[in-house]
Backbone as CSV, one residue per row, in Angstrom:
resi,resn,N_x,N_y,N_z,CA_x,CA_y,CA_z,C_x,C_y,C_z
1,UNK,0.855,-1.170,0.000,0.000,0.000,0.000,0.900,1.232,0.000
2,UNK,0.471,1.970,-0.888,1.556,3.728,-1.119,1.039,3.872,0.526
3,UNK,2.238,5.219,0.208,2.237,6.353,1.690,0.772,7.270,1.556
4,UNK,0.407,7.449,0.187,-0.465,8.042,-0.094,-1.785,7.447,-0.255
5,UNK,-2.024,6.105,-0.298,-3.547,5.460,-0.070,-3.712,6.018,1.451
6,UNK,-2.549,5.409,1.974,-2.865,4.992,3.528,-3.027,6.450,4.416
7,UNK,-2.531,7.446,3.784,-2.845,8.681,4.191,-4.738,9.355,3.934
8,UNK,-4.950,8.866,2.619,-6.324,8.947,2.250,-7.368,8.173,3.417
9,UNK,-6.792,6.760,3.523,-7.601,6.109,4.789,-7.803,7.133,5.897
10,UNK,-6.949,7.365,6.291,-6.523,7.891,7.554,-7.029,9.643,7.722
11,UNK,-7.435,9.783,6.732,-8.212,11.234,6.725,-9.549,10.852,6.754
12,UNK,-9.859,9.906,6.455,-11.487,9.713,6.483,-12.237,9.617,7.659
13,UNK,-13.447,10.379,7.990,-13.946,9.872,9.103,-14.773,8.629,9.335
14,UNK,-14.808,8.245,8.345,-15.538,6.680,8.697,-15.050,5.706,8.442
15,UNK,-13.356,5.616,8.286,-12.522,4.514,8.537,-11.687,4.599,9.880
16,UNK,-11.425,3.693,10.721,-11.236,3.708,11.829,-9.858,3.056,11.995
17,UNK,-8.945,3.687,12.655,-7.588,2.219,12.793,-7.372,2.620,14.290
18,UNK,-7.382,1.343,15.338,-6.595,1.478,16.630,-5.792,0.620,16.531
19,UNK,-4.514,1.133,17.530,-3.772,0.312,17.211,-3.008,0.269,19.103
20,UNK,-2.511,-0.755,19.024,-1.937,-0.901,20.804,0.021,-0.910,20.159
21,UNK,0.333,-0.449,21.562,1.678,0.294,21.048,2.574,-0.422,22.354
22,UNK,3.682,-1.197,22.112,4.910,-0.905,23.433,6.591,-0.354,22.895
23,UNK,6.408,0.650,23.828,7.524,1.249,23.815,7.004,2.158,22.535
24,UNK,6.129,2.633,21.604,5.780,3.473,20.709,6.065,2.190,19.416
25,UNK,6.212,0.629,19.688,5.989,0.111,18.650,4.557,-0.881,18.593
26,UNK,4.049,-0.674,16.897,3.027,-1.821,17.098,2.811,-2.927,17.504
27,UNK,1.680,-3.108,18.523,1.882,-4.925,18.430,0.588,-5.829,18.835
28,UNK,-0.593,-4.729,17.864,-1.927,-5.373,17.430,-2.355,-3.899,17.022
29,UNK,-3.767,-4.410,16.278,-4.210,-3.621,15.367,-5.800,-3.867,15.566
30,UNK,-6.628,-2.872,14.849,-7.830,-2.966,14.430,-8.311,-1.953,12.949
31,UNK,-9.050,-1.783,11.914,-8.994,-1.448,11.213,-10.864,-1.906,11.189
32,UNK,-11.684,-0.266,11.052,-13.590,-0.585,10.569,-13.666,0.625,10.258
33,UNK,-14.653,-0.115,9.477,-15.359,1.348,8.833,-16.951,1.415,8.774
34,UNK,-17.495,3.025,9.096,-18.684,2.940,9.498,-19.589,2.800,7.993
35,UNK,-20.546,2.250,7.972,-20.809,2.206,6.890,-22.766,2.456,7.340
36,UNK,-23.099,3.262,6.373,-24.416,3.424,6.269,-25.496,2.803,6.100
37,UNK,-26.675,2.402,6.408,-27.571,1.818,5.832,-28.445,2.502,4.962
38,UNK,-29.358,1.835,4.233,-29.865,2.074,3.064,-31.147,1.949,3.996
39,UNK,-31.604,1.023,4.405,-32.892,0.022,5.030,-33.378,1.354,6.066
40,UNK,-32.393,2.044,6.525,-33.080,2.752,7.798,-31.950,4.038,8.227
41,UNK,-32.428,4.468,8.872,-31.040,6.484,9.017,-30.227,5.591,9.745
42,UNK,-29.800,4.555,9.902,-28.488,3.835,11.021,-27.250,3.455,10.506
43,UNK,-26.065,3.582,11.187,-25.053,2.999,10.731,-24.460,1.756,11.062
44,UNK,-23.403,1.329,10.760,-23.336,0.138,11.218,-21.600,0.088,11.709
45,UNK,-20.866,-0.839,12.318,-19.535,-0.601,12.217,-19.097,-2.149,11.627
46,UNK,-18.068,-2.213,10.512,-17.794,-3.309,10.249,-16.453,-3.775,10.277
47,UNK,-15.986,-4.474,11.273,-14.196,-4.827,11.276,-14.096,-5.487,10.370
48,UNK,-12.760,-4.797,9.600,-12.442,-5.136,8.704,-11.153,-6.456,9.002
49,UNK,-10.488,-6.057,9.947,-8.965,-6.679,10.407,-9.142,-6.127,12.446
50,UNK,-8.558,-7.762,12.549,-8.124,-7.291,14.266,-7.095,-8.340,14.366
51,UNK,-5.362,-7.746,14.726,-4.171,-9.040,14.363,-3.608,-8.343,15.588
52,UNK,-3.000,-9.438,16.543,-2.290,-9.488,17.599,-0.933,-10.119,17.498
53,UNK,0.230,-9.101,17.468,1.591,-10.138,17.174,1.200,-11.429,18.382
54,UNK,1.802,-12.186,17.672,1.524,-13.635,18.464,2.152,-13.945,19.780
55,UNK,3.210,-12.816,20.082,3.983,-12.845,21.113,3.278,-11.893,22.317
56,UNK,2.158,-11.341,21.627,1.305,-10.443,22.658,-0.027,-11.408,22.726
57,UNK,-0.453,-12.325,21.953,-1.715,-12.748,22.357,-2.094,-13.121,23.542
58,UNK,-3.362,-13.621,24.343,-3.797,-14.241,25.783,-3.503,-13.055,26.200
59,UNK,-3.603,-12.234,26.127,-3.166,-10.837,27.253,-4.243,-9.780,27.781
60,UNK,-5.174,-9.790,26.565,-6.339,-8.831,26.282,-5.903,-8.188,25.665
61,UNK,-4.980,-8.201,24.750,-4.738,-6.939,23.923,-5.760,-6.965,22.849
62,UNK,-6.392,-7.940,22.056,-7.514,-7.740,21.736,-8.826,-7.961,21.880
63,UNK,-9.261,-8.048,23.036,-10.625,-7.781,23.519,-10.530,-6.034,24.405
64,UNK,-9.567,-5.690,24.266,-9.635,-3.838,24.658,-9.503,-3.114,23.245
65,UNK,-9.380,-3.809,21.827,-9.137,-3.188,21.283,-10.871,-3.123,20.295
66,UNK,-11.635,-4.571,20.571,-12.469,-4.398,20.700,-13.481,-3.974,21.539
67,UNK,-13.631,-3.584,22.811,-13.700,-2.860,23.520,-13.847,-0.827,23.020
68,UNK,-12.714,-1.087,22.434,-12.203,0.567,22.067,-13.221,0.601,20.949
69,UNK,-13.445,-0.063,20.277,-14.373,0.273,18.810,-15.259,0.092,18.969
70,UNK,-16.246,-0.501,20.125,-17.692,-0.868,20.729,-17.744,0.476,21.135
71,UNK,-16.713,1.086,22.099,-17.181,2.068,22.449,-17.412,3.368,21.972
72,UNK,-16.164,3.305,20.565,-16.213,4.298,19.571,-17.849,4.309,19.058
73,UNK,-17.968,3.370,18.504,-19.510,3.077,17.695,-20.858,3.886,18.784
74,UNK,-20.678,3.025,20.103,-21.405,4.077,21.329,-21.778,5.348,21.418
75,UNK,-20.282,6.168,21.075,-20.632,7.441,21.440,-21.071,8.010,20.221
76,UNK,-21.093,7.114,18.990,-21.762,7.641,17.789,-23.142,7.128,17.639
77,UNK,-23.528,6.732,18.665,-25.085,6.105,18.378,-25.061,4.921,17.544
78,UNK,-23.745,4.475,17.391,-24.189,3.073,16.519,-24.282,1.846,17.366
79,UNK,-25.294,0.916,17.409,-25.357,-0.092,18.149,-24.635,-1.230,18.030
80,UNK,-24.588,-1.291,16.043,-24.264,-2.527,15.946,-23.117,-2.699,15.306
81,UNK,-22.087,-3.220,15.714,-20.345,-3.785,15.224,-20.921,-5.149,14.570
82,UNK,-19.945,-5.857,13.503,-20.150,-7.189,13.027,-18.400,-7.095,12.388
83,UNK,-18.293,-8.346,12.226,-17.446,-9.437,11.739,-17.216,-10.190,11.077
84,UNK,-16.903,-10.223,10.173,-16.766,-12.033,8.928,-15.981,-12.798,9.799
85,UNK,-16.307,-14.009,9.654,-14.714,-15.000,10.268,-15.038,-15.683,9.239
86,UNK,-13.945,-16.702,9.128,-14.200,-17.913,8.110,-14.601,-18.602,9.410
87,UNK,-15.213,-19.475,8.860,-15.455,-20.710,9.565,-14.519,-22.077,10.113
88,UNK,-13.415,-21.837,9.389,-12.249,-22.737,9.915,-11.336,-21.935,10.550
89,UNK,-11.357,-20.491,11.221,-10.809,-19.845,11.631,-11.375,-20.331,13.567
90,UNK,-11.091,-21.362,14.215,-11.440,-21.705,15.541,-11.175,-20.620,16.473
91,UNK,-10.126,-19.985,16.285,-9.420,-19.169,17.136,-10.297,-17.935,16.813
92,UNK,-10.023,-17.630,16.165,-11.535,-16.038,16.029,-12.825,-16.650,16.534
93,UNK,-12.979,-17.234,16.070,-14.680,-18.187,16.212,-14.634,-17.788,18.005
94,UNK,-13.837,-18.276,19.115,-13.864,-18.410,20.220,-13.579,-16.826,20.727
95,UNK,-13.197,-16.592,20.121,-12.866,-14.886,20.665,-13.915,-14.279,20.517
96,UNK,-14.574,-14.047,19.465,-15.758,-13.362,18.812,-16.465,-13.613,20.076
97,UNK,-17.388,-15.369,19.813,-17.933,-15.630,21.291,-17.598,-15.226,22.830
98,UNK,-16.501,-14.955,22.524,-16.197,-14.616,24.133,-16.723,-13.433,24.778
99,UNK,-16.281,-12.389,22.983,-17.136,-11.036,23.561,-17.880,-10.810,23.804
100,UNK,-19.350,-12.174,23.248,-20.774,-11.933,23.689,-20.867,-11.457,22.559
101,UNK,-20.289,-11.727,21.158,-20.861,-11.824,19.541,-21.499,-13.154,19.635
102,UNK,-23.007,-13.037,18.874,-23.872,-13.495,18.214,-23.191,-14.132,16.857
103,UNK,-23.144,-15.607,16.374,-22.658,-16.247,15.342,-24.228,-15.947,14.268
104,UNK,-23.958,-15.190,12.900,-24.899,-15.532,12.450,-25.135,-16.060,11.258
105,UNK,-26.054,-17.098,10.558,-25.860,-18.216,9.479,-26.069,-17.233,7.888
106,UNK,-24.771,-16.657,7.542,-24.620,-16.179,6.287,-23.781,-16.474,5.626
107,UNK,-23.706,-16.318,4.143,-22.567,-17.183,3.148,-22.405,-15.052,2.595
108,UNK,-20.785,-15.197,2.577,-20.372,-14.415,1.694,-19.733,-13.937,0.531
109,UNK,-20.516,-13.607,-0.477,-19.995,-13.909,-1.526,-19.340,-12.687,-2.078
110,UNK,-17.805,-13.161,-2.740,-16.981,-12.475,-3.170,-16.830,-12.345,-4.728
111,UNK,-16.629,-11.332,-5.462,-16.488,-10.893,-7.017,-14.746,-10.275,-6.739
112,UNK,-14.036,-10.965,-8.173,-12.931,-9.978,-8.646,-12.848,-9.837,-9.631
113,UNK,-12.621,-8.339,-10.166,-12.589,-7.951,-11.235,-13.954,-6.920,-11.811
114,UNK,-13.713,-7.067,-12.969,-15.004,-5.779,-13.154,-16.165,-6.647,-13.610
């Protein structure tokens, strides 16, 4: 990714990145963006990415980072955060649940190209 996409992200107000820091270096992430509905005046928040160097996982570094974006969404009146996992992803699967995410039965389908 240029210096210059990621600067475009990062000006937007309805893309979101937290990120947890030691010593001022990274070492987990989150990345959503609010996205509008059509159906009704509400928004929605959708994580896009949540990665924990593996040497920080079991710690809570990411259930505060979800935490941080529940609460972001909060003070914007948005109720509802969601998630893709794959389904052979066990380790998200159990985290998700842990937070008191709702699993729900949808297939997602992907297009590349025009």
């Amino acid at each position: 990714m240029s210096a210059e996409y990621a600067a475009s992200l990062l000006k937007r107000d309805d893309f979101w990145v937290i990120a947890a820091l030691v010593d001022g270096q990274p070492i987990a992430g989150l990345t959503a963006v609010v996205l509008p509905l059509s159906r009704s005046e509400l928004a929605e928040v959708f994580i896009y990415d949540i990665a924990v160097v593996p040497t920080h996982q079991r710690h809570g570094i990411g259930r505060r980072l979800m935490e941080k974006v529940r609460g972001l969404a909060a003070e914007r009146g948005i109720a509802t955060t969601w998630v893709p996992v794959e389904n052979e992803d066990i380790h998200a699967l159990d985290f998700y649940r842990s937070m008191g995410g709702a699993p729900s039965a949808v297939t997602i389908f992907t297009f590349s190209g025009g």
